[in-house]
mmCIF file of the C-alpha atoms, coordinates in Angstrom:
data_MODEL
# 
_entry.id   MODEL 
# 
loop_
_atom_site.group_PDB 
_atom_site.id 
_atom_site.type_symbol 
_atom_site.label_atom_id 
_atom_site.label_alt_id 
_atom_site.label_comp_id 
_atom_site.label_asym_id 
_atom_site.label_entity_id 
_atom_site.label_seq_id 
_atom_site.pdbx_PDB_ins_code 
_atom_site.Cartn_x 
_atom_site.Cartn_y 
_atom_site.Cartn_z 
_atom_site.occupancy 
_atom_site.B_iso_or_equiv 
_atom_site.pdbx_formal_charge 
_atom_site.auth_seq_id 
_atom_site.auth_comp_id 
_atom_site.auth_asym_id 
_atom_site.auth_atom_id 
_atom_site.pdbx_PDB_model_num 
ATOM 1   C CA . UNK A 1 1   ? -22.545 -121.502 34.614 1.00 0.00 ? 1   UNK A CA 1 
ATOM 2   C CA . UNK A 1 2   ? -22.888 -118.021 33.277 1.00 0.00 ? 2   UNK A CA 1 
ATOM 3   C CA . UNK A 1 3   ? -23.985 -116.346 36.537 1.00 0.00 ? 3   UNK A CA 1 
ATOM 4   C CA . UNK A 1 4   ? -20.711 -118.069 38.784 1.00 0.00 ? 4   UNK A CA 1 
ATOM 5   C CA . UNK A 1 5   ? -19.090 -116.483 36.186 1.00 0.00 ? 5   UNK A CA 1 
ATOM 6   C CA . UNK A 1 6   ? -20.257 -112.743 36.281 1.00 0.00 ? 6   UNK A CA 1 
ATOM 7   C CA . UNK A 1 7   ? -20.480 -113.078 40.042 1.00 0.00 ? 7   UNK A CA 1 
ATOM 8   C CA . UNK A 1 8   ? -16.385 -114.206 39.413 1.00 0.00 ? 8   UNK A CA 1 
ATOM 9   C CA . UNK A 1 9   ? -15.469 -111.769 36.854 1.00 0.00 ? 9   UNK A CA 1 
ATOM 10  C CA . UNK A 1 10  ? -15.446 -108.602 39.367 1.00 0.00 ? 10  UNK A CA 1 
ATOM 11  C CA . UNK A 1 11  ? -12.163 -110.605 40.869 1.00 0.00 ? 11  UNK A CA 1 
ATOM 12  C CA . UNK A 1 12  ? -10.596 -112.245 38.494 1.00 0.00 ? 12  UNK A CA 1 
ATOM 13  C CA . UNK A 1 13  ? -7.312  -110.704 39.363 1.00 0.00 ? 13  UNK A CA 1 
ATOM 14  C CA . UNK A 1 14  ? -7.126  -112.381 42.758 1.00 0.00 ? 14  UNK A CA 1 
ATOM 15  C CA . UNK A 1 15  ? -7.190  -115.597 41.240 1.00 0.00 ? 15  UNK A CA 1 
ATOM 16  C CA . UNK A 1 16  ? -4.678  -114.701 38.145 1.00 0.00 ? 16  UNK A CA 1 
ATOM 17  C CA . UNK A 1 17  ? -1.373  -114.750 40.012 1.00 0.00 ? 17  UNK A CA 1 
ATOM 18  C CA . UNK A 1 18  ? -2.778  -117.561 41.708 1.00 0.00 ? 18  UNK A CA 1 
ATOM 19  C CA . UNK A 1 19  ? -0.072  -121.126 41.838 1.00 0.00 ? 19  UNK A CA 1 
ATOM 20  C CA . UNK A 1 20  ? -1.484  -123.284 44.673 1.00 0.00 ? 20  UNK A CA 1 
ATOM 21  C CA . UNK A 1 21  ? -5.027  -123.019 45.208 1.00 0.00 ? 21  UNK A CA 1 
ATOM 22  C CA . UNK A 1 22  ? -6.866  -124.779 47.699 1.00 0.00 ? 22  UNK A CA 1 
ATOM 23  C CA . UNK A 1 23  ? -10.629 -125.537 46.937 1.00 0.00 ? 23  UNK A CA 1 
ATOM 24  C CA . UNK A 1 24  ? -12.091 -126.092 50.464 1.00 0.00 ? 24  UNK A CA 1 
ATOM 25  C CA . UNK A 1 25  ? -15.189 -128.202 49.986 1.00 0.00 ? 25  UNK A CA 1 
ATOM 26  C CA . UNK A 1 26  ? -15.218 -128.668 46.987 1.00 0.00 ? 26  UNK A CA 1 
ATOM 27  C CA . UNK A 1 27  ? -18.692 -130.835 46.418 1.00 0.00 ? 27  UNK A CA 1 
ATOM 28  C CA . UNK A 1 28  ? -19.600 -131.674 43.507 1.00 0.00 ? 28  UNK A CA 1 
ATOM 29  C CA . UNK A 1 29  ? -16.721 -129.855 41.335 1.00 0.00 ? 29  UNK A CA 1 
ATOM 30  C CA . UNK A 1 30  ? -19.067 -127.215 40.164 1.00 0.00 ? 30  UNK A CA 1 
ATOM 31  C CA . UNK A 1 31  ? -16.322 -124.280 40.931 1.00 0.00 ? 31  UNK A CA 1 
ATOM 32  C CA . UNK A 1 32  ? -13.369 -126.246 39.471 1.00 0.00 ? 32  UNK A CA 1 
ATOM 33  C CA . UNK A 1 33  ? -14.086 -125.233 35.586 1.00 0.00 ? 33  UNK A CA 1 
ATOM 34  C CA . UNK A 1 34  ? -14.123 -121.479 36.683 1.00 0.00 ? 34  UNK A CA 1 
ATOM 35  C CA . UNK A 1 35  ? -10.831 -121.863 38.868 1.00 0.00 ? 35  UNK A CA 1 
ATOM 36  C CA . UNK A 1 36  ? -9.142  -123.714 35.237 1.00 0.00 ? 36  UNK A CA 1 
ATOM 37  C CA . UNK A 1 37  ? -10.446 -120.612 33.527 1.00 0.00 ? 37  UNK A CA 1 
ATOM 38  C CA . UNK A 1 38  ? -9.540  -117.833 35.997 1.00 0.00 ? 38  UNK A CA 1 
ATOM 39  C CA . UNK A 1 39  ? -6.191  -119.627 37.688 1.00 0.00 ? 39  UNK A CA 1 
ATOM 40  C CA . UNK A 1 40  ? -4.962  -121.841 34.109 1.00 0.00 ? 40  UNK A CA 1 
ATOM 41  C CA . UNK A 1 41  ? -1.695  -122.053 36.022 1.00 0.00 ? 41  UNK A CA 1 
ATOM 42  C CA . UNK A 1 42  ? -2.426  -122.922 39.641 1.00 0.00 ? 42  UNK A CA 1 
ATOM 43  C CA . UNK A 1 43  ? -1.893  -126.500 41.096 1.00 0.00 ? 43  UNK A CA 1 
ATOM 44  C CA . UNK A 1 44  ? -5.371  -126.840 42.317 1.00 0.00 ? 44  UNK A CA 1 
ATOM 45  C CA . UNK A 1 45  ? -6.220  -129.212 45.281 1.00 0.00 ? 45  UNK A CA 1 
ATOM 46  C CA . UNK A 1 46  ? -9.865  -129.851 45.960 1.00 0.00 ? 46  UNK A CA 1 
ATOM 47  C CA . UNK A 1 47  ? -10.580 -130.895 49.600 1.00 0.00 ? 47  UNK A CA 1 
ATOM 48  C CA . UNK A 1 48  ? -14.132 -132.268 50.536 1.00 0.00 ? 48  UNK A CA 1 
ATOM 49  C CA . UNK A 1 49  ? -15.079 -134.335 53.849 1.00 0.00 ? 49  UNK A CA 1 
ATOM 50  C CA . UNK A 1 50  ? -17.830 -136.504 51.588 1.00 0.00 ? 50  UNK A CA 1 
ATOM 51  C CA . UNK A 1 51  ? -15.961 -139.617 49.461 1.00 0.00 ? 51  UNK A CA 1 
ATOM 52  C CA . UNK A 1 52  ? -19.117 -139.278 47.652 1.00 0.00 ? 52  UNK A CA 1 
ATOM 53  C CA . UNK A 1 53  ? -18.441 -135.743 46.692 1.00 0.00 ? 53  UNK A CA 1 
ATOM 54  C CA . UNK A 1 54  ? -15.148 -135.897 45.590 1.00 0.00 ? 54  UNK A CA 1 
ATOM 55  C CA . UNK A 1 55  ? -15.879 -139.214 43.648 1.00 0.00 ? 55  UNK A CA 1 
ATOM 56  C CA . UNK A 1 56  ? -18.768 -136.950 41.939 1.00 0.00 ? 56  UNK A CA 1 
ATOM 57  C CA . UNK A 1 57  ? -16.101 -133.978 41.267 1.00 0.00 ? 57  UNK A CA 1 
ATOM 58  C CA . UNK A 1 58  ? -13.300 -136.427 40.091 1.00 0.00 ? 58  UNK A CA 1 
ATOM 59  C CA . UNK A 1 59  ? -15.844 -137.647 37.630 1.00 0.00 ? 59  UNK A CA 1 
ATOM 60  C CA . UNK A 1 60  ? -16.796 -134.535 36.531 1.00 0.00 ? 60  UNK A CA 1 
ATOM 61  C CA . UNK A 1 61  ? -13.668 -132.924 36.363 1.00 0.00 ? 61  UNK A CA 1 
ATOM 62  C CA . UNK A 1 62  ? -11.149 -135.774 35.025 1.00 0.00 ? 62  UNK A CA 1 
ATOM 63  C CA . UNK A 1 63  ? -7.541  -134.362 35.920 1.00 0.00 ? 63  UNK A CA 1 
ATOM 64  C CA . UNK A 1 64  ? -8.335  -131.102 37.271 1.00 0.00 ? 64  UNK A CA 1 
ATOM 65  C CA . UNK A 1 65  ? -6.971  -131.008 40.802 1.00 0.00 ? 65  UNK A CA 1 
ATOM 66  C CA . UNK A 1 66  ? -5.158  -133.097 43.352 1.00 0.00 ? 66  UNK A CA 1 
ATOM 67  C CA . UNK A 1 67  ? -8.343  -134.789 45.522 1.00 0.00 ? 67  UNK A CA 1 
ATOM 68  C CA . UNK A 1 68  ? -8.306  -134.909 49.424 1.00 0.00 ? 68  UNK A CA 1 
ATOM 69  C CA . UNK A 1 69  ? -10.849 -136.262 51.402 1.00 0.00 ? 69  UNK A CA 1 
ATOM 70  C CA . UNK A 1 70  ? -10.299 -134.439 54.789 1.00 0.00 ? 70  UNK A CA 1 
ATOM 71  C CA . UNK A 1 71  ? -12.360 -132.026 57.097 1.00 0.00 ? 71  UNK A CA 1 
ATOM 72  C CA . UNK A 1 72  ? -11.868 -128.012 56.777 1.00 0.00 ? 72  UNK A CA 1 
ATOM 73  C CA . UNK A 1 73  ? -11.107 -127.780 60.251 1.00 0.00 ? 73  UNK A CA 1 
ATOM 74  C CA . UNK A 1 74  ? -7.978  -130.296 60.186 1.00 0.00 ? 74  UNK A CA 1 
ATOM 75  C CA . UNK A 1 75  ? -6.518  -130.512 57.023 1.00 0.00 ? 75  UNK A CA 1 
ATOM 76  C CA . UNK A 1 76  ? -3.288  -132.668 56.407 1.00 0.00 ? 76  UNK A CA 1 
ATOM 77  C CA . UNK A 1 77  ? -1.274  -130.572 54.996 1.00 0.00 ? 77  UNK A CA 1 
ATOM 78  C CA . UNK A 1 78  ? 1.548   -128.170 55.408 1.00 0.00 ? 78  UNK A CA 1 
ATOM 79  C CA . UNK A 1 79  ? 1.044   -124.373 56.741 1.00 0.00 ? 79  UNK A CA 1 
ATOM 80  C CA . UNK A 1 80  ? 1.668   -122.143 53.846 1.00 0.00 ? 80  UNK A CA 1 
ATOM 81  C CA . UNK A 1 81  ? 0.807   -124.530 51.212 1.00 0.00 ? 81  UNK A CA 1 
ATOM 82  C CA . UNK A 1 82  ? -1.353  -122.041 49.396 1.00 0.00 ? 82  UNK A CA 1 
ATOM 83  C CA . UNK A 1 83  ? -1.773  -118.575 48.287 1.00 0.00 ? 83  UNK A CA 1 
ATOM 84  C CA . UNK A 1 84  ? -5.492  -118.772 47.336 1.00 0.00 ? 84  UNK A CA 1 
ATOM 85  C CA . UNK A 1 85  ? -8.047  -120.594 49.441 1.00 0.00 ? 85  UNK A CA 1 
ATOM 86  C CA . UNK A 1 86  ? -11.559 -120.874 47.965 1.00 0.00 ? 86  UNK A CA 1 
ATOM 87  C CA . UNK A 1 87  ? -14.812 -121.959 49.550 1.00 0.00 ? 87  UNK A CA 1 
ATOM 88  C CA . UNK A 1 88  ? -17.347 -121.859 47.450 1.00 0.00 ? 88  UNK A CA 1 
ATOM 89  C CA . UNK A 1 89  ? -20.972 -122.576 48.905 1.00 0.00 ? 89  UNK A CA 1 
ATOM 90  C CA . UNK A 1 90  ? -19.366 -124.232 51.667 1.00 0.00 ? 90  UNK A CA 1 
ATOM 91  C CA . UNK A 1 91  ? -19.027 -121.660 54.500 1.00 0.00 ? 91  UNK A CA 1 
ATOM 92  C CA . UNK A 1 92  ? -22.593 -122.105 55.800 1.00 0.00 ? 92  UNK A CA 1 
ATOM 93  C CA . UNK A 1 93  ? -21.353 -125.784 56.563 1.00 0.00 ? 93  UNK A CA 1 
ATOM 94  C CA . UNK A 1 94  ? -18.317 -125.019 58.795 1.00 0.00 ? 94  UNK A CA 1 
ATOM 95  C CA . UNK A 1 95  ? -19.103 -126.676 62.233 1.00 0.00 ? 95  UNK A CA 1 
ATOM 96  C CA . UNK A 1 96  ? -16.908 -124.836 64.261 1.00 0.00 ? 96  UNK A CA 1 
ATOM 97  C CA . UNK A 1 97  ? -16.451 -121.755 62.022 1.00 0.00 ? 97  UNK A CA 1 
ATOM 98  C CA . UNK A 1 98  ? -13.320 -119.486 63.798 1.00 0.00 ? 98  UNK A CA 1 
ATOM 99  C CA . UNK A 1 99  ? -12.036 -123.193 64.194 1.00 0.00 ? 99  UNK A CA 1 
ATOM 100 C CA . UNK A 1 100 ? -12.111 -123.814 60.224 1.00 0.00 ? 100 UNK A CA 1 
ATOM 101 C CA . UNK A 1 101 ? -11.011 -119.847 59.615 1.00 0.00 ? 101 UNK A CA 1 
ATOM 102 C CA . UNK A 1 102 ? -7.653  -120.165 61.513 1.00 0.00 ? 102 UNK A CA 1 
ATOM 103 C CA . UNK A 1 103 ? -6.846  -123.533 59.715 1.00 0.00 ? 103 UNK A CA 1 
ATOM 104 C CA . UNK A 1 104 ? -7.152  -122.051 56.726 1.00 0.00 ? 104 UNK A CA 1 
ATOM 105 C CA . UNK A 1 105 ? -5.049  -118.876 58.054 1.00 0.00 ? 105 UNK A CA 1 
ATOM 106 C CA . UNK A 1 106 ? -2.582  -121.246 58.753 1.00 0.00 ? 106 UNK A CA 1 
ATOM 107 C CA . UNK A 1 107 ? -2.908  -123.090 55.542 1.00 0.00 ? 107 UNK A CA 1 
ATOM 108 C CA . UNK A 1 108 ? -2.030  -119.430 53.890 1.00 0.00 ? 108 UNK A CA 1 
ATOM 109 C CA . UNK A 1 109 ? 1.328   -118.193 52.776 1.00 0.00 ? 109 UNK A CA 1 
ATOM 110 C CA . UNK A 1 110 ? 1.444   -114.503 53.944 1.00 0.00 ? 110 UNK A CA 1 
ATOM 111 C CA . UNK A 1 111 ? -0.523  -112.430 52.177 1.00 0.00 ? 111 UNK A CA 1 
ATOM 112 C CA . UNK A 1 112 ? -2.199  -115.047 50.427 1.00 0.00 ? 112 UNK A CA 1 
ATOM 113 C CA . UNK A 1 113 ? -6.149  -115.007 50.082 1.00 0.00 ? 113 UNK A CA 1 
ATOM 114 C CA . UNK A 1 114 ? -9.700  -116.239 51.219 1.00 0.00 ? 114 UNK A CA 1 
ATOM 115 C CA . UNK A 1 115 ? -12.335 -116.090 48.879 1.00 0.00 ? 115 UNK A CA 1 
ATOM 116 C CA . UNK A 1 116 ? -15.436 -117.481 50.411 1.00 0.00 ? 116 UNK A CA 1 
ATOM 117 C CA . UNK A 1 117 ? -18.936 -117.170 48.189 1.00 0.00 ? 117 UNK A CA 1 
ATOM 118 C CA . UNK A 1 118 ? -22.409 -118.297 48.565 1.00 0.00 ? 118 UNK A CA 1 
ATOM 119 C CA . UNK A 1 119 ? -23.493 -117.704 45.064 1.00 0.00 ? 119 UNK A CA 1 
ATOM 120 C CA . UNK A 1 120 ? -26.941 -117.493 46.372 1.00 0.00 ? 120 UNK A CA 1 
ATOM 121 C CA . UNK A 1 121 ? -28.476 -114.695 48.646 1.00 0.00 ? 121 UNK A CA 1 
ATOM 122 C CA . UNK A 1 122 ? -27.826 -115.709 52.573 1.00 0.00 ? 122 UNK A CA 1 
ATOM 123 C CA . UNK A 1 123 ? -31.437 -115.712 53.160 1.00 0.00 ? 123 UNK A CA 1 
ATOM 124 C CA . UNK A 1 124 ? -31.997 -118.193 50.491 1.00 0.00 ? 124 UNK A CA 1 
ATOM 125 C CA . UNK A 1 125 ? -29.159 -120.814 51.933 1.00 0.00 ? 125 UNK A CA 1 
ATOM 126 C CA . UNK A 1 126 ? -30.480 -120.284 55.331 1.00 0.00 ? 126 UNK A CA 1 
ATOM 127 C CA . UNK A 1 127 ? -34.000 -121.352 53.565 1.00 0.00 ? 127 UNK A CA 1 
ATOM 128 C CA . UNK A 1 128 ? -32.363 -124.458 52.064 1.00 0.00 ? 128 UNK A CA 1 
ATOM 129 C CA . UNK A 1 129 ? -30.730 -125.139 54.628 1.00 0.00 ? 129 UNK A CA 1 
ATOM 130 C CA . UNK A 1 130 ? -33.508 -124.802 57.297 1.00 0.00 ? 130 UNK A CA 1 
ATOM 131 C CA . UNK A 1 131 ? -35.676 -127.738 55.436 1.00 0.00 ? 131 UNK A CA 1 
ATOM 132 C CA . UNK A 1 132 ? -33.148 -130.192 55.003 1.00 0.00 ? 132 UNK A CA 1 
ATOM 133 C CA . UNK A 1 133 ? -33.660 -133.889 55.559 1.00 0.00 ? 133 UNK A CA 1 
ATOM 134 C CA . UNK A 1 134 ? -30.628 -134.183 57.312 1.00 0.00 ? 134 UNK A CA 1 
ATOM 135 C CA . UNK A 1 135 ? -30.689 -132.450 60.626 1.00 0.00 ? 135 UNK A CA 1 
ATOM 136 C CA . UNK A 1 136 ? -27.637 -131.525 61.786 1.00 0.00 ? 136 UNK A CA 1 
ATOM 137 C CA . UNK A 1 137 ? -27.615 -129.190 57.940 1.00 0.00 ? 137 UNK A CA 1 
ATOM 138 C CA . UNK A 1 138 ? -30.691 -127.832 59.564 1.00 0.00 ? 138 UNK A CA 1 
ATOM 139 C CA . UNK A 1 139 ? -28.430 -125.761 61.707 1.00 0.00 ? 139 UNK A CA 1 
ATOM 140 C CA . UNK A 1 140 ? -26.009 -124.697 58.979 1.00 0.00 ? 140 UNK A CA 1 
ATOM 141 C CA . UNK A 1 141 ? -27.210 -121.289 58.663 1.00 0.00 ? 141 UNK A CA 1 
ATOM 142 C CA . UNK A 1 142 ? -24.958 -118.010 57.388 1.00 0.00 ? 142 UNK A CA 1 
ATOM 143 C CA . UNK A 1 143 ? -24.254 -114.957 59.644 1.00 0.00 ? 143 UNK A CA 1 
ATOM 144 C CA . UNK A 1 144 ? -25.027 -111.442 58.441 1.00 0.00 ? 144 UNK A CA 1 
ATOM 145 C CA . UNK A 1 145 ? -21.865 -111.053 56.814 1.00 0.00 ? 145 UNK A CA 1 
ATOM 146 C CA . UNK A 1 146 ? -20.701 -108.403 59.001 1.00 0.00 ? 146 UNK A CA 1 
ATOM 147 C CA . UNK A 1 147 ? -21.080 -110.948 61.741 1.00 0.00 ? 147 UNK A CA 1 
ATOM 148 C CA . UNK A 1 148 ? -18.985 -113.378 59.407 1.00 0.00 ? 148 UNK A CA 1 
ATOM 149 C CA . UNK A 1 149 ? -16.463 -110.369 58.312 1.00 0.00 ? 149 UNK A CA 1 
ATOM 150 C CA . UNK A 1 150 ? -15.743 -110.053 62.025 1.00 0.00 ? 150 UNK A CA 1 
ATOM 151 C CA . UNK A 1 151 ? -14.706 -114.082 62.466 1.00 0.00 ? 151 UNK A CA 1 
ATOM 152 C CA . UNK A 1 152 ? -12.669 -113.570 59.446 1.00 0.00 ? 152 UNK A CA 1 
ATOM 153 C CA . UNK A 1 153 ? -10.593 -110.487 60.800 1.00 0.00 ? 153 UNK A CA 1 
ATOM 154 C CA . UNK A 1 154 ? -10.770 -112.337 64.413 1.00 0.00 ? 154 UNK A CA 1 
ATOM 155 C CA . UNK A 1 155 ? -8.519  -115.192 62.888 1.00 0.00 ? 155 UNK A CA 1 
ATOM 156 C CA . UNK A 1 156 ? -5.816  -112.882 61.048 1.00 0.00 ? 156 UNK A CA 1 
ATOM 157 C CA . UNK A 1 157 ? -7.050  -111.733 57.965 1.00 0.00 ? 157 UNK A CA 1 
ATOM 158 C CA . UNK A 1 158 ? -7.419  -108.261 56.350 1.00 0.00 ? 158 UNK A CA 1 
ATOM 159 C CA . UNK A 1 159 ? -10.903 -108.599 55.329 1.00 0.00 ? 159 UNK A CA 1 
ATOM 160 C CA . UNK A 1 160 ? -10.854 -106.775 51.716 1.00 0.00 ? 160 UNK A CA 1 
ATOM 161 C CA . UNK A 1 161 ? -14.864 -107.033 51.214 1.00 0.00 ? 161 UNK A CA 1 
ATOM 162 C CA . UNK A 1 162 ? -17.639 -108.187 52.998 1.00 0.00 ? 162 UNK A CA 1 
ATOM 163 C CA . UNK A 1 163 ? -20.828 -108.482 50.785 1.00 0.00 ? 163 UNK A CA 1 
ATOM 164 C CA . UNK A 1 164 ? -24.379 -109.468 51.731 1.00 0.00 ? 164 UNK A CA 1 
ATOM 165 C CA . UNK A 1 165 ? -26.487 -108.613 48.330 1.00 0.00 ? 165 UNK A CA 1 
ATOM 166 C CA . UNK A 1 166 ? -29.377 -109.983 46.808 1.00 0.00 ? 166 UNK A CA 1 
ATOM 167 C CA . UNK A 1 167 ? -27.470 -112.371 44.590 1.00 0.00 ? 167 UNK A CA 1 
ATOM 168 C CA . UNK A 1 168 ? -24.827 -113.758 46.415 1.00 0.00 ? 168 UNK A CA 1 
ATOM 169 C CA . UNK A 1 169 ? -22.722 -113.796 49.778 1.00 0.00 ? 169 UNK A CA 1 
ATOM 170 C CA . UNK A 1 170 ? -18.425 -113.042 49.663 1.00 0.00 ? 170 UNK A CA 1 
ATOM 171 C CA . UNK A 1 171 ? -16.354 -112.062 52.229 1.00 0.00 ? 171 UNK A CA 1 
ATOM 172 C CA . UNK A 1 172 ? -12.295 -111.427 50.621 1.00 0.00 ? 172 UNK A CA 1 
ATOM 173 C CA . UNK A 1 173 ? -9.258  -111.638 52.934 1.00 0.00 ? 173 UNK A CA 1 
ATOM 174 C CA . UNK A 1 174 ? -5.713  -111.271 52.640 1.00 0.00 ? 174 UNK A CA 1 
ATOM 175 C CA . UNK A 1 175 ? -3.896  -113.454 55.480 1.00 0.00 ? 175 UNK A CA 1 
ATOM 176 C CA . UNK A 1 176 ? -1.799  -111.188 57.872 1.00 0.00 ? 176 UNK A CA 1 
# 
């Protein structure tokens, strides 16, 4: 997708030294192909709570991570495991979001990073999301992102940009 792809290309450096990346909710697999092209040597482990998600990312992206089926705010795995975390259109859907931001703190080496995008405008997700069939996505809504930025420093991370703009929604930390 061309437009993940200039929305990525402002930061590809934080993905190029990049060895152990952890893809929290990962869906569908759409942001694998651009974490091949912008991490080529990372050991990339795509986590997802849905079977039926990661069956639809393992099918579309044969061999291209390490697949967990596990929640975002209790992952099985060790701390320090990674040095990137990525959550790509998935933030809106954490339950218990300081909850799901200090797991993934923990889940950090030091100084590692959190790279969470909505590659939609927040306004438009919280649209979506407001007419969904399933209720309890009803109430998966996005915070202004300074409201967001805030949780993010709140749970030990530099944040390193907080962006609200009309095409897209990224907050960057680096894990204290």
């Amino acid at each position: 997708d061309q437009r993940l792809a200039r929305l990525l290309a402002p930061h590809a450096s934080l993905f190029e030294g990049a060895r152990r990346v952890l893809d929290i909710g990962t869906g569908t697999g759409a942001f694998l192909p651009h974490l091949a092209r912008l991490a080529p040597d990372a050991r990339i482990l795509a986590a997802d709570l849905s079977p039926v998600m990661l069956g639809m990312a393992r099918a579309a992206n044969p061999g291209a991570a390490v697949w967990l089926q596990a929640d975002a705010h209790h992952l099985p795995l060790r701390s320090g495991c990674a040095d990137l975390v990525t959550c790509h259109n998935t933030f809106a859907h954490f339950e218990e979001r300081h909850a799901a931001l200090c797991e993934l703190h923990r889940l950090l080496a030091p100084g590692g990073m959190l790279f969470i995008l909505h590659d939609i405008p927040r306004e438009q997700v919280n649209a979506i999301h407001a007419r969904a069939e399933n209720p309890r996505i009803r109430h998966h809504l996005l915070p202004p992102v300074e409201f967001a930025a805030a949780h993010v420093a709140t749970a030990g991370f530099d944040v390193q940009a907080a962006d609200d703009a009309s095409d897209h929604y990224l907050i960057i930390g680096r894990r204290l």
